[in-house]
N, C-alpha and C positions, 0 to 999 in steps of 0.2 A: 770274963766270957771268952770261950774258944773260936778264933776266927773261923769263918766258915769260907773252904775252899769255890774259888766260883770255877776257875779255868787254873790246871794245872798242866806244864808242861815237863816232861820226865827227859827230855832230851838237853840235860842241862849243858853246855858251853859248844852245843852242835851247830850252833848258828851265828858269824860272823856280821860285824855293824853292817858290810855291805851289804848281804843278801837280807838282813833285815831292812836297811834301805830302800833296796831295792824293790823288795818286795812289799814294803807301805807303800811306794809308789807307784806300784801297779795296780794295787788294791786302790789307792785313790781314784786312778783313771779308770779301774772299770768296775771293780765291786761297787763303788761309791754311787756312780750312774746306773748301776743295774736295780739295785735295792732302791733308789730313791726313785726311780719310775715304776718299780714292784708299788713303793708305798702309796704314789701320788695317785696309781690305780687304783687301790684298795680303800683310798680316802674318800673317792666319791659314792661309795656304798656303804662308807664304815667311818664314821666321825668319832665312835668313842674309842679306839684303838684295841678293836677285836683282833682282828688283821693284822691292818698299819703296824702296831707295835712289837706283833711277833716278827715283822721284817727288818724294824726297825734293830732290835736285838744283836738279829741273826748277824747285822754289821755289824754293829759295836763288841759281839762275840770275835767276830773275822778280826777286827783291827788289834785286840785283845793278845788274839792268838799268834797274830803276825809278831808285835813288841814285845811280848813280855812271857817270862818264862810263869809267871805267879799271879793270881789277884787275890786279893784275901778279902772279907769284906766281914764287919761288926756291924749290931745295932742293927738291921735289916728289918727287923722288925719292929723299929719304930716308924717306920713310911708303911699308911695303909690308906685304904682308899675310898675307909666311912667319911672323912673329913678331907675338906681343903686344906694348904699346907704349902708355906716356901720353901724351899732348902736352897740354904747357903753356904757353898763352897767355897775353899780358898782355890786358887788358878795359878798355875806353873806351866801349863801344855799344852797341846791340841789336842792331847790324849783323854784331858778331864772328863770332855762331856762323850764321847763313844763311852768311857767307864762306867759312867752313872747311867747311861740308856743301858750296856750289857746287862749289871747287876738287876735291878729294877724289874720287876716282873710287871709292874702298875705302869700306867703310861705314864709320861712327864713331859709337860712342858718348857721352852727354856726360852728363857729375856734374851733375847740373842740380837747381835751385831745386825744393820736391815741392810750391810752391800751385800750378805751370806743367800737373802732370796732374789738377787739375780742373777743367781748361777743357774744355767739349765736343766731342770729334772729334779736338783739336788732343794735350791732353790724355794722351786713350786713345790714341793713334797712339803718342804717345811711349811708353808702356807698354807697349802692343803689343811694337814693334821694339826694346825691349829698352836704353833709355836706364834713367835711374838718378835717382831722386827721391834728393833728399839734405835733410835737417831738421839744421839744425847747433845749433838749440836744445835736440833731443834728443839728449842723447850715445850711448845705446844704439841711437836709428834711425841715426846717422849713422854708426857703427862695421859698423851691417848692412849698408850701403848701400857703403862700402866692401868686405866680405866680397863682396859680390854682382859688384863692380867686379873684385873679384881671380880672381873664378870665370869670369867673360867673359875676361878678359887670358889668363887659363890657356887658352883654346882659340884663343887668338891672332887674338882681337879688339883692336881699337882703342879708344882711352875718350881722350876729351879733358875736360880740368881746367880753369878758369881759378883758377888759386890765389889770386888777391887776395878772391875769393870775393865779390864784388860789383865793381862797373864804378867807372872811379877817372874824374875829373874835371879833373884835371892830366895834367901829362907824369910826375907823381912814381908808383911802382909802392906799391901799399897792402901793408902787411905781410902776407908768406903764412898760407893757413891750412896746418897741418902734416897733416892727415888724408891728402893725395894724396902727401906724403913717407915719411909712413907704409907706404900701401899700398906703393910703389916698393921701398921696402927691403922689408920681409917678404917679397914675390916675388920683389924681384931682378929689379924692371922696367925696364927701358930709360926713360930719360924723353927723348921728344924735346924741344927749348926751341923756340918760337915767336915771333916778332915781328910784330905786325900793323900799320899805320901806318896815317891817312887815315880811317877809320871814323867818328874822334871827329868830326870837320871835317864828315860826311856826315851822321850821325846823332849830331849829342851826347849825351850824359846829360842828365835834366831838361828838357828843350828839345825841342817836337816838329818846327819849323821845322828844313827839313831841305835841301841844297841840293849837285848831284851836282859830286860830284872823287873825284879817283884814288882806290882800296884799292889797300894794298901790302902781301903778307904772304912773309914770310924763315922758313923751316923747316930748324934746324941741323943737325947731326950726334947723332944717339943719345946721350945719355949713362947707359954702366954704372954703374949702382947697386948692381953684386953688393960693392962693396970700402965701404960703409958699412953702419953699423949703427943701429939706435933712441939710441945715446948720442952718434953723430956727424951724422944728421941735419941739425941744422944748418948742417953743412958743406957738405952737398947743395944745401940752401935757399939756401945762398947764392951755389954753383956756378952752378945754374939761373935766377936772378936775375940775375946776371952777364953770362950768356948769352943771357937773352931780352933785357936791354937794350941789346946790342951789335944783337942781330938787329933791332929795333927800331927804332936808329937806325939801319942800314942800309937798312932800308924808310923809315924819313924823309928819306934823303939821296936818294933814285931823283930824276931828272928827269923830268917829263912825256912825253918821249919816251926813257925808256928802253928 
């Protein structure tokens, strides 16, 4: 299947790491606060993301445009919004999740870090619309935070995961955390598997120099989770693992003119 262009930029080698630096940095301090009080507006009259998530976008589009000369995106049509559904990313960046809001026409929810909603404007936005604090040090808030995730999926919302549960720094995938395997099986969720490629290269981990090339992200086929259970899990874990690192290295092998 032919990648399908999301954001192309025709100014190839016109932009040095600095003023890409530079300019994600500005975009943090003000595009970032501008959009997330546009959104945390529009969430008080619009909970299913009529609005909200055409604002939402329009960052993850800006951040997009700022890093990277390319994003290419497969499988797009396997996220739709008859059904609930996880998606499971692997994590290299800060860049992941603006990628997966840009591409995404449906809204999605994301298991996200809970120090992320005391930031101001940016924060409450996320609360607002309905994303998901998760505290993996308490085990009682994070079991709630998945209930909460199972109670959006039920109305056949979207929730995106990244299971390593922190951003890895090699090509190696960091051991899953099992909470998002959990939720799958008790509901009988679909877990889509995701590969993202190019992000680390754009925006590493640790590193704030930042310098634009391709994103690449490969969205597989659904997989049923009605035929495991809490004692076969594992199996799932490692289905999905499987899966995202195929897809993965399919988004590594793209040529530049794909």
């Amino acid at each position: 299947m032919r990648a399908r262009f999301i954001i192309s930029d025709v100014r190839k080698g016109s932009s040095m790491s600095f003023l890409v630096t530079f300019g994600a940095a500005l975009h943090l301090l003000v595009m970032t606060p501008l959009c997330a009080f546009a959104a945390l507006i529009a969430s008080f009259v619009d909970r299913k993301g009529f609005i909200w998530w055409p604002i939402s976008r329009f960052w993850g589009l800006t951040v997009l445009w700022l890093v990277t000369r390319r994003a290419l995106v497969r499988g797009l049509d396997k996220v739709n919004a008859e059904n609930g559904a996880i998606l499971m990313a692997n994590h290299t960046s800060h860049l992941d999740p603006p990628l997966i809001i840009a591409i995404n026409k449906i809204p999605i929810r994301f298991l996200t870090k809970k120090i992320l909603f005391y930031f101001p404007f940016f924060g409450w936005a996320l609360w607002m619309t309905g994303h998901i604090p998760i505290n993996r040090s308490d085990r009682s808030s994070a079991f709630s935070s998945l209930d909460r995730a199972a109670e959006l999926i039920s109305t056949g919302r979207l929730v995106a995961i990244f299971p390593e549960g922190t951003r890895s720094d090699t090509k190696e995938l960091h051991p899953f955390k099992k909470g998002g395997f959990v939720l799958a099986v008790k509901g009988k969720i679909p877990i889509i598997p995701v590969g993202i490629a190019g992000t680390q290269e754009a925006m590493p981990k640790g590193w704030c120099w930042m310098k634009r090339g391709s994103v690449r992200v490969v969205f597989g086929e659904p997989i049923d989770t009605s035929g495991y259970t809490l004692e076969t899990k594992e199996e799932l874990m490692e289905r999905v693992r499987t899966r995202m690192l195929e897809h993965r290295d399919e988004a590594e092998s793209w040529k530049e003119n794909a």
